[in-house]
C-alpha positions in Angstrom: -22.8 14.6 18.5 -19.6 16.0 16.8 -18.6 12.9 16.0 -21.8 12.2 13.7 -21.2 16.1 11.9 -18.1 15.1 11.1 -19.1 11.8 9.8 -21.8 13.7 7.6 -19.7 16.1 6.5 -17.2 13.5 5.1 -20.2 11.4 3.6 -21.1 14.8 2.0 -17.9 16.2 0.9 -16.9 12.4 -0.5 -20.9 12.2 -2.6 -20.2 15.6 -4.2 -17.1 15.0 -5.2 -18.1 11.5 -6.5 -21.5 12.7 -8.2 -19.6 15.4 -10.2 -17.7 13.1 -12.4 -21.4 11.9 -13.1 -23.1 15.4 -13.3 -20.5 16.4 -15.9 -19.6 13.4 -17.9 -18.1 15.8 -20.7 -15.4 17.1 -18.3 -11.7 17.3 -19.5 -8.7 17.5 -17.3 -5.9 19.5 -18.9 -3.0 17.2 -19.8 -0.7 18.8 -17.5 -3.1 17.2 -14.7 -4.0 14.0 -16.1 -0.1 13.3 -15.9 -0.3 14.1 -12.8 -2.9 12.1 -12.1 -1.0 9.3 -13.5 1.1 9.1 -10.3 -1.7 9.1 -7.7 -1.7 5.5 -6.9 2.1 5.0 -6.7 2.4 8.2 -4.2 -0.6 6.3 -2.1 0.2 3.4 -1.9 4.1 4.1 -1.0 2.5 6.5 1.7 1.1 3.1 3.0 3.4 0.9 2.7 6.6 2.7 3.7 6.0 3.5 7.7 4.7 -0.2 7.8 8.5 -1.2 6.6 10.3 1.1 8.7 8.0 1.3 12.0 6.9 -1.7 12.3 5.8 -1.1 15.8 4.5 1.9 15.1 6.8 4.0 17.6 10.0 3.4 16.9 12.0 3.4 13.4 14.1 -0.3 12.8 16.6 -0.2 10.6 18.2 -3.4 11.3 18.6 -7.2 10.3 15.8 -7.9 12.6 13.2 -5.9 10.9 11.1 -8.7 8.3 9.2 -6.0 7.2 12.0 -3.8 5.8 13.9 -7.0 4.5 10.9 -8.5 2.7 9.9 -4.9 1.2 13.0 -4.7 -0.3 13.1 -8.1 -1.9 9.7 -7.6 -3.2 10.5 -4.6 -4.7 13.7 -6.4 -6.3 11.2 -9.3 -7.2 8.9 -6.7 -9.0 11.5 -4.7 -11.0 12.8 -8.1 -12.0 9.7 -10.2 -13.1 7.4 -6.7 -13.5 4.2 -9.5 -12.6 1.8 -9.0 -10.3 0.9 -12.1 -9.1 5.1 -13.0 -9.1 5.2 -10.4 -6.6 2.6 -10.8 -4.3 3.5 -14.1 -3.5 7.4 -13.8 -3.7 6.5 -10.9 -1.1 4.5 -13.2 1.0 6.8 -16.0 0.8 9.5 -14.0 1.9 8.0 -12.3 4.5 6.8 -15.5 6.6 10.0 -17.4 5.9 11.4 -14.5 7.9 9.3 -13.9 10.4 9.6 -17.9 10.9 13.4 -17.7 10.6 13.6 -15.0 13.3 11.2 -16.6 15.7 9.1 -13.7 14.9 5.3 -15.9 14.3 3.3 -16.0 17.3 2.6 -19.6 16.7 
């Protein structure tokens, strides 16, 4: 039963603050907080990405030749300072990242 409060108290919390940028379509952030704002996505998704590059297990950090994740993170973020395209560094980051995995007999295949 606690597990279905907490549920609805997340669906609730999540619809109201949702439904207020509806309810008051004439709201204005001051500037200091929509530059703030600004970063949100960059801070999120590093919080992502970041412990998948450097505890790739999840238990242990790796900060070694073996890790593919850590090499391939850093060479896409190389390829996307260099090109600055999206698609560029999606696949660059892909491509790199199986080509090492296959290289250090990493693929469960």
């Amino acid at each position: 039963m606690e597990n279905w409060i907490l549920i609805f108290g997340m669906m609730v919390i999540t619809y109201s603050i949702r439904y207020s940028l509806f309810a008051f379509p004439d709201l204005r952030f001051p500037p200091l907080v929509r530059q703030g704002l600004h970063y949100v996505p960059t801070a999120v998704l590093t919080a992502i990405v970041v412990p998948g590059m450097l505890i790739p297990d999840g238990q242990h950090w790796q900060f070694s030749v073996n890790n593919a994740y850590l090499i391939a993170g850093l060479i896409t973020i190389a390829i996307a300072a260099l090109t600055r395209h999206l698609l560029a560094t999606i696949g660059g980051g892909l491509l790199v990242f199986f080509l090492l995995r296959w290289a250090m007999g990493q693929l469960p295949i």
